[in-house]
Structures are given as structure tokens and as C-alpha cells.
C-alpha positions in Angstrom: 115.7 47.4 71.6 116.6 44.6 74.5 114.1 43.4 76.5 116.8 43.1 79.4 118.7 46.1 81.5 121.7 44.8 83.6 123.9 46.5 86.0 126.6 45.3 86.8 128.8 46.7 89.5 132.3 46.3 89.1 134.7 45.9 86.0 137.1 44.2 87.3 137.6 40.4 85.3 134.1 39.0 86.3 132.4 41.9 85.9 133.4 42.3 82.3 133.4 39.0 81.3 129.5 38.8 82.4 128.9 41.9 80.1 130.7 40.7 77.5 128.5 37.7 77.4 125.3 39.3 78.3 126.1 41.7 75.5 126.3 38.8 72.8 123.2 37.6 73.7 121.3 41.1 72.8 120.9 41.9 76.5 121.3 46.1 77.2 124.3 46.3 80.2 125.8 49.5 82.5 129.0 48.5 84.2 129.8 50.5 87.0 132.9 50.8 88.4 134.4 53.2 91.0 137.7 53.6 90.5 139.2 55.6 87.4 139.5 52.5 85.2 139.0 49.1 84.6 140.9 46.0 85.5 140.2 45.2 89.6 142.8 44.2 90.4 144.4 43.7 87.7 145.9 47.4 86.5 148.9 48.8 84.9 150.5 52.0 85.9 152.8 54.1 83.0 155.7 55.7 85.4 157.9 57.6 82.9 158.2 55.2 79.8 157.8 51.7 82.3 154.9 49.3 83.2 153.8 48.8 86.3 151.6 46.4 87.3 149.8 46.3 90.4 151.9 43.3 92.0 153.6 40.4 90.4 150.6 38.6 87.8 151.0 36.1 84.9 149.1 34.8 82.3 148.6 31.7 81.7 147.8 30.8 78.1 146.4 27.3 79.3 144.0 28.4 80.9 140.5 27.1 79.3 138.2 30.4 79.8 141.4 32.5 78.5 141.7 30.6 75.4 137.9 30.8 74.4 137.7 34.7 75.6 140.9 36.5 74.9 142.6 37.3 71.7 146.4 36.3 72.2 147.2 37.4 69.0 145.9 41.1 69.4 147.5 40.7 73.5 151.1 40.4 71.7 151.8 37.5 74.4 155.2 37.2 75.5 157.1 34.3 77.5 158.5 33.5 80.4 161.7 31.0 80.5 160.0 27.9 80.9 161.6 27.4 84.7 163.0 29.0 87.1 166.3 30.2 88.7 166.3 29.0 92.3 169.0 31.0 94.7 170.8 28.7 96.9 174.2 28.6 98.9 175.7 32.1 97.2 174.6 30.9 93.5 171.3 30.5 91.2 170.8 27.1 90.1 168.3 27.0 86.8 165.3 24.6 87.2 164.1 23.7 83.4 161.1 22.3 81.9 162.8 19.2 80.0 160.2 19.0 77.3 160.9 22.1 76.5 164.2 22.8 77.3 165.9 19.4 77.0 169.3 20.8 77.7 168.3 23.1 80.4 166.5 20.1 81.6 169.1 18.2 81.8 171.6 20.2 83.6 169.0 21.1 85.7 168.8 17.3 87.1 172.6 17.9 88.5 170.6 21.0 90.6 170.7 20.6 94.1 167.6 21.9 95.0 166.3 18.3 95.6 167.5 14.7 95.3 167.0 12.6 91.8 164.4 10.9 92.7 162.4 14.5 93.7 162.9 15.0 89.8 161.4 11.9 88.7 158.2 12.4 91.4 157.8 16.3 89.2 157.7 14.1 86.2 155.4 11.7 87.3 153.2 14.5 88.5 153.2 16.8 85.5 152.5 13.1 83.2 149.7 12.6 85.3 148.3 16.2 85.7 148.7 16.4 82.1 146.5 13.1 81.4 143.8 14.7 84.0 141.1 16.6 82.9 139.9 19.5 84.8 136.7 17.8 86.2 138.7 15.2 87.8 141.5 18.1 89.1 138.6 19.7 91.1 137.0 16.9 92.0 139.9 14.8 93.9 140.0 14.3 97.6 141.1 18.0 98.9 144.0 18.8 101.6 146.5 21.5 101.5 149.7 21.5 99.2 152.0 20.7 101.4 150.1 17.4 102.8 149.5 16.7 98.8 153.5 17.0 98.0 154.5 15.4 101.3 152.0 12.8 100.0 153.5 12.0 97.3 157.2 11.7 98.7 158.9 14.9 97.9 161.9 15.6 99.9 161.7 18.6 102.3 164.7 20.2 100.4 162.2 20.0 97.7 159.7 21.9 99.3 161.6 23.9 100.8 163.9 25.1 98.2 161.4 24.8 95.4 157.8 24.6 96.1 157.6 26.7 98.8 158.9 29.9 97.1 157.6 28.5 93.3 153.6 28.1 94.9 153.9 30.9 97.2 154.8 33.2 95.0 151.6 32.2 93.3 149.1 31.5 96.4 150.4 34.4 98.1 151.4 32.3 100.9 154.2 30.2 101.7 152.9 28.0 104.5 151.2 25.8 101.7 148.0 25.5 103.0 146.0 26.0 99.7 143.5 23.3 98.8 145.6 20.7 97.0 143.1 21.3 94.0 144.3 24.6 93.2 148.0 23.3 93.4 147.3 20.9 90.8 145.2 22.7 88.4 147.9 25.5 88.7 150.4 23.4 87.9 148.6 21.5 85.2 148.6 24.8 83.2 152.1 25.9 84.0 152.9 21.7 82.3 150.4 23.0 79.3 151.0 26.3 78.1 153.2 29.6 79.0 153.6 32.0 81.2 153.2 35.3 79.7 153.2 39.2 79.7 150.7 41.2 77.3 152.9 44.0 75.9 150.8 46.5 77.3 151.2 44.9 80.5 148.4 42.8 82.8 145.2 45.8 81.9 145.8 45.0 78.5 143.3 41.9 79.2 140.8 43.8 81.1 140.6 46.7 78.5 140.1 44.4 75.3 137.3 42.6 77.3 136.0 46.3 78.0 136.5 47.0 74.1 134.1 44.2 73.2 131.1 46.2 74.8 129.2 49.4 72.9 130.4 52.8 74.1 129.2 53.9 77.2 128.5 50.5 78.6 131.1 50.9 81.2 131.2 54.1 83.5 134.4 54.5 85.8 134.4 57.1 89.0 130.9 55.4 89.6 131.1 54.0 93.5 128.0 51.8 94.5 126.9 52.5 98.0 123.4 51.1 98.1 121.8 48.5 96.6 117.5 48.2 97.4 115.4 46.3 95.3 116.5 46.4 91.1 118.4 49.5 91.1 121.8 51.2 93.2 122.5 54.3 94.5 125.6 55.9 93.9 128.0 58.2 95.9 126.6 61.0 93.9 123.2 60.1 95.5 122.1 59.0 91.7 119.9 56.3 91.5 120.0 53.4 88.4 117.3 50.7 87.8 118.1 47.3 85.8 115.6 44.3 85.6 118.8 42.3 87.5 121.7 43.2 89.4 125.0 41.4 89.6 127.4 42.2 92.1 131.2 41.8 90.5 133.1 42.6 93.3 134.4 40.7 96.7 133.6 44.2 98.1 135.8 44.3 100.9 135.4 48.4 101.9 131.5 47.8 101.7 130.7 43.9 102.6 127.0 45.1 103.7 126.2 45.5 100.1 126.7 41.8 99.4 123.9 40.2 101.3 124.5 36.5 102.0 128.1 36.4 100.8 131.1 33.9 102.9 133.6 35.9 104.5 136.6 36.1 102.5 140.3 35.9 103.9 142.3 37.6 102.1 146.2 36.7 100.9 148.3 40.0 100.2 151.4 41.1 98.8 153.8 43.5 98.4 155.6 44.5 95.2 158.6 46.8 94.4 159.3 47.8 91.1 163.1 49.3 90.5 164.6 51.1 87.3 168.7 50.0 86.6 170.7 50.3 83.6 171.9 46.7 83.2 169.4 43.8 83.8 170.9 41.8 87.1 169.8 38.4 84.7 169.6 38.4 80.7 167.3 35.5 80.8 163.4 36.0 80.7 163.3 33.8 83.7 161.6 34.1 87.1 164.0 33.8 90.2 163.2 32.2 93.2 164.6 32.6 97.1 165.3 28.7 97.3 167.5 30.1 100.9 164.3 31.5 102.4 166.5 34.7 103.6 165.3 37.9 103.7 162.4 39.5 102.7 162.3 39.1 98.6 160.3 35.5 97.4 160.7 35.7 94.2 162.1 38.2 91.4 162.3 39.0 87.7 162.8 41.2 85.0 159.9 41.9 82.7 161.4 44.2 80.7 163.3 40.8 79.7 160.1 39.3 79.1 158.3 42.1 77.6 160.6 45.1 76.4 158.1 47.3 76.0 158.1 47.3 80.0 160.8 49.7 80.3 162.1 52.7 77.9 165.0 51.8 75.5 168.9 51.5 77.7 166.8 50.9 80.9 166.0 47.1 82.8 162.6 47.1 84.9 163.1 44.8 88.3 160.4 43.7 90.2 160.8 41.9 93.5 157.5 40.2 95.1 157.3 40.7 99.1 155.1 37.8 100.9 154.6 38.4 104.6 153.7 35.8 107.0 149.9 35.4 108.7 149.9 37.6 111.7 153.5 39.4 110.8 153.9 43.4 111.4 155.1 44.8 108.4 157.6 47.2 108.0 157.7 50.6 106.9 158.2 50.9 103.1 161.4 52.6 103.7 163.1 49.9 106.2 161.4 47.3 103.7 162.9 49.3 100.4 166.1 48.7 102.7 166.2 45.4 103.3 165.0 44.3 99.7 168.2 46.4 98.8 169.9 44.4 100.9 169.3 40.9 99.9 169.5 41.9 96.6 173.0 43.3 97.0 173.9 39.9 98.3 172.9 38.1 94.9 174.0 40.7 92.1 176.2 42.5 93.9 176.9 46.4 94.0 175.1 47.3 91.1 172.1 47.5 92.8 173.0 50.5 95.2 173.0 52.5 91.7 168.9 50.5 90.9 166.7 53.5 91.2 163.3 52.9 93.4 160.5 53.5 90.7 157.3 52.1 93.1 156.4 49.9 96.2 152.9 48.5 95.7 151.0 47.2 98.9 148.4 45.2 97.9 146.0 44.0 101.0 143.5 42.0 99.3 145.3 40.2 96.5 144.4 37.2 96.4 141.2 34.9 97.9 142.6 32.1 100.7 141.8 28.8 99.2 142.6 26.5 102.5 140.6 23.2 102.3 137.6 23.4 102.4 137.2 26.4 99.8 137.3 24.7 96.8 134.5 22.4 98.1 132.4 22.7 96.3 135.0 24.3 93.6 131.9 26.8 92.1 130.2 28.2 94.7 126.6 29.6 93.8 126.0 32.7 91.4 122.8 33.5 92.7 122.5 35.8 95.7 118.5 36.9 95.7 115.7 37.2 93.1 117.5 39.3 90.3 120.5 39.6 92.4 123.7 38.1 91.6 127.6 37.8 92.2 130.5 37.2 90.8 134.2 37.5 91.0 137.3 34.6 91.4 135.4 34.1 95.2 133.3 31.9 93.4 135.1 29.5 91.7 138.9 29.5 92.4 141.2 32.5 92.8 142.9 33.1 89.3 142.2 34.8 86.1 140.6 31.9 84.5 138.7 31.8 88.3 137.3 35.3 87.8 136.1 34.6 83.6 134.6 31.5 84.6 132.5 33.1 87.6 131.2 36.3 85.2 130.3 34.1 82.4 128.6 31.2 85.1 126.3 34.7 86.8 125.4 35.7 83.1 124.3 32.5 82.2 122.1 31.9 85.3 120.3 35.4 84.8 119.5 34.2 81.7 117.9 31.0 82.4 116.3 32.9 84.9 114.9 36.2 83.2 114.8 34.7 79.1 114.0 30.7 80.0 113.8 28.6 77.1 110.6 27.4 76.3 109.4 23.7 76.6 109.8 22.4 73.0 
């Protein structure tokens, strides 16, 4: 029988990967969650035979903490193009990894989404991102991405064309201001591995952390509304004791339960998800609005990635939505209409006949990470005596963020509640 009883609230990324590892060291762990599954926000809808996921996510296989908890083999990883089809001037213009896709590459150079030299600065960057280890990456003087590729003599066609739609699709904003840090560790794993879709789509990596714990361990439609002490009280008025707490969730309906915690700004996005007959691009390749018209950043088709995303005879489209700080947004139906609309400018009248499976608003997405967040780039686990936190709000706002953050809490209640004795 464990000496230790942990609850954890949340089962989002964090939560489970601090389970997981308090699990393998013997210790006795409840996961409560309160919505009706796991994942965060990271979740997979099944809309008659398609995948939805909860907003535009990735994988990235280089990711470290990915690598050392996941089980690619058993995720049935597939892979994006490595590069990206950039609209510009009434066309899309394919940007290729070279070391990968040598021909691609190549043509890719005659592109004009930025000047020669703008090519040789990405290789000189991705030679020396690639020759940096991750210590250094988060250690280096922090400003925002656009000061860092400014800084380093990148055209503005560059940014603009490129960068801008490429990172904000990623950072959730497209004014660049993310530390510099993030931008480079980001694209040091883009450089080192791929970018990928699980077959079962993005909960697939939730649920196989969740299937690494004993039955029972986690309990969904269990919402945390007091914490006092060692133990929670639920929304049912229940009350649970554990010899530690750790909270695995930014909270942001209940902030008052996380005593002591920064404010967190959030980045959001929304995400529209269509069903057509014909894919508008056969390629497994992301497409990006290089023009910055209209309301669409970036687009792809995952079915191309992944064709277990959409029933046989049937393409699944989703376009990624990324409004400005301070904007109004619209109304889904007069955004549904001008998505329709830009997209009708690039592939033409097929899309009147694109059937509207979903729009996904998602407020908190994404953690801001303006300088200075990422300093210092993990922020402490430890909240109170037997009270602790975790979630991508610790260390940097990405899946291999929110792994590093559970595993970082579970190993500082342990030094805490099973020291090691002095030798």
C-alpha cells in the first residue's frame, strides 16, 4: 500500500504527466477533472466519421519530454510536408525544407517571398539553432521575435510574407512579440524533427498518458471549487483528502483557487473545420496567408495528413482564425462568410459546395509569452506547504511546456514528502 495520496486537479497534459510519474514511483494518485474527458485543451471531437480537434495543434516529434514520455509508434504519427505553401499575388508559392526536400528546396529559392540572401540568413539560423542545445536556447538574451529576426537582417517581405503568418499561426499572435526564446526553441524543433498528426487525432496523446495510470485513477465530471488545507471540495459538495495537492490547471473560470499564481494573458484562436469532396491541395502541406488579407492565417488539410481524419470520398479543411489584441470579433456566421470568401479567392468555386462541419472559439488557447515570461524560462512548482502547480504557465507554452511542468511538480513533491536520506 503507498505511503503517499495525491490529488491532482486537472487532466489536461500536466496533470497527467505528474500522475504518470508519481504513479511509477509507487505513489497512490486521484486525478480530477471536470469536464467529460481528458486532454485540456487538447481534445478531439468525432463529427460523423471526421476528427476535430479543438483548434489547429501539432506535434512535434523533437520535442525532448515527447520523446522520453510518448510512444510514437503506438500514436501512428503522421507528417506534415516539410514546408509550407505561402499565398501571395493570386498564387501559392511552396517554401521547402532543403535538407529534406532538396528539390523542393531548391525551387523554393526562386520564391518570392523574400530576397536570396533572406534564404541564406534561415540557413544560417536553423545551422546554428541546430548546434544549440536547449540550455543555451533558454538562456540567451530575451526580446520579442520580431526584434530577434529584424536583428538578424531579415527583409520585411520576409516577415511579413513568411514569419508573420508561419509564427503566428503558432504563438497565436501575429504582432511577434513572443520572447525571442520561444521563437528559437520552436524553430529548433521544426529544423529537428516533424510535424505530425496522431491518427486518432491530438487526444490520442492525452488518453495513452491517461492509460499509463490504474483504473480509477482519473475521475471526469469532477469540478474543484474549493481547495482548504490537504483536501478539495467538489461541486457535488464532496470532500477528498491527499497528503499533497497539485493544481494542473491555469484555472481561468476559478483563479481564487490558485493562491499566489501570475496573472496569465491569454492568446486565442478560432478554428473552422469544413467537409468537401475534393481536397483544395493534394499535398500534406500547411498553407499560409503570405498577402495578410482577410480573416484565414493559415490552412490545411489533415485528412491529407492523416486519412483517418475524414470518412473515405470526403477531404477535412481546417482554416485557423487569429484576431488582433483589442479587435471585436464577428459573429460566427459573418466570420463563416468571410472565411468563405477568401477562400473562394484561392481555390475557386468549389468551395461554395464545402459543407461547414464546426467553428471552434477557443479564448484561452495559448499562454502570452512577451519578454519577460520566459525569464526565468521555469517558473516555480511550488505554491504552499503540500500545494503545487502545474501546467505550460510554468515553463513555456507548448506540449513539451506542459510535460516538462507535471513531471518538474512531481518531482519537487517528492523531494519534499519522500527525501532521500543523507548517505
Amino acid at each position: 500500500m503507498s505511503d503517499l495520496h495525491v490529488v491532482v486537479v486537472g487532466a489536461g497534459l500536466a496533470g497527467l504527466a505528474c500522475a504518470r510519474h508519481l504513479h511509477a514511483k509507487g505513489v497512490d494518485v486521484q486525478v480530477l477533472e471536470a469536464a467529460d474527458d481528458v486532454g485540456g485543451r487538447v481534445r478531439t471531437d468525432e463529427i460523423d466519421g471526421f476528427l476535430l480537434d479543438r483548434g489547429f495543434q501539432v506535434l512535434l516529434t523533437a520535442y525532448p519530454e515527447c520523446q522520453s514520455q510518448l510512444d510514437y509508434r503506438a500514436l501512428d504519427l503522421h507528417s506534415f510536408f516539410p514546408g509550407a505553401a505561402v499565398r501571395l499575388d493570386g498564387r501559392f508559392h511552396t517554401v521547402a525544407d532543403p535538407w529534406r526536400k532538396p528539390l523542393a528546396g531548391l525551387l523554393g529559392a526562386l520564391a518570392p517571398i523574400g530576397t536570396l540572401g533572406d534564404k541564406l540568413r534561415v540557413a544560417r539560423l536553423r545551422r546554428r539553432l541546430l548546434l544549440t542545445d536547449l540550455d543555451t536556447v533558454f538562456s540567451r538574451s530575451e526580446r520579442t521575435t520580431l526584434r530577434a529576426l529584424q536583428d538578424d537582417g531579415f527583409s520585411e517581405a520576409m516577415i511579413e510574407r513568411f514569419f508573420r503568418p508561419f509564427l503566428g499561426g503558432i504563438f497565436l499572435e501575429r504582432e511577434l512579440q513572443t520572447s525571442s526564446r520561444m521563437f528559437e526553441f520552436v524553430y529548433k524543433m521544426f529544423s529537428s524533427g516533424s510535424t505530425a498528426l496522431p491518427a486518432a487525432g491530438m487526444q490520442a496523446i492525452p488518453r495513452q498518458l491517461a492509460g499509463s495510470l490504474p483504473a480509477g485513477a482519473v475521475r471526469t465530471g469532477a469540478r474543484v471549487r474549493e481547495i482548504e488545507a490537504r483536501r478539495v471540495r467538489l461541486e457535488s459538495g464532496e470532500w477528498i483528502e491527499g497528503d499533497a495537492i497539485v493544481l494542473a490547471s491555469a484555472f481561468p473560470e476559478d483563479p481564487e483557487l490558485v493562491p499566489d499564481q501570475r496573472e496569465i494573458a491569454w492568446c486565442s484562436t478560432t478554428c473552422l473545420y469544413y467537409s468537401a469532396e475534393e481536397a483544395p491541395m493534394t499535398r500534406p502541406i500547411l498553407m499560409l496567408n503570405g498577402d495578410g488579407d482577410g480573416p484565414v492565417n493559415n490552412l490545411c488539410v489533415p485528412s491529407q495528413v492523416a486519412s483517418s481524419y475524414a470518412p473515405q470520398g470526403r477531404a477535412l479543411i481546417s482554416a485557423s482564425v487569429i484576431a488582433g489584441p483589442g479587435s471585436d470579433p464577428l459573429p460566427d456566421g459573418e466570420l463563416e462568410s468571410a472565411v468563405r470568401s477568401q477562400l473562394r479567392g484561392w481555390f475557386g468555386a468549389a468551395v461554395e459546395s464545402w459543407e461547414m462541419l464546426r467553428l471552434y472559439r477557443v479564448r484561452d488557447a495559448l499562454p502570452r509569452q512577451e519578454p519577460p515570461h520566459l525569464e526565468p524560462p521555469e517558473r516555480s512548482v511550488r505554491l504552499e506547504d503540500r500545494l503545487y502547480v502545474c501546467g505550460d504557465h510554468r515553463d513555456n507554452a507548448s506540449i513539451q511546456g506542459a510535460l516538462v511542468s507535471g513531471r518538474r511538480a512531481a518531482e519537487a513533491l517528492l523531494a519534499d514528502l519522500r527525501p532521500t536520506p543523507p548517505p
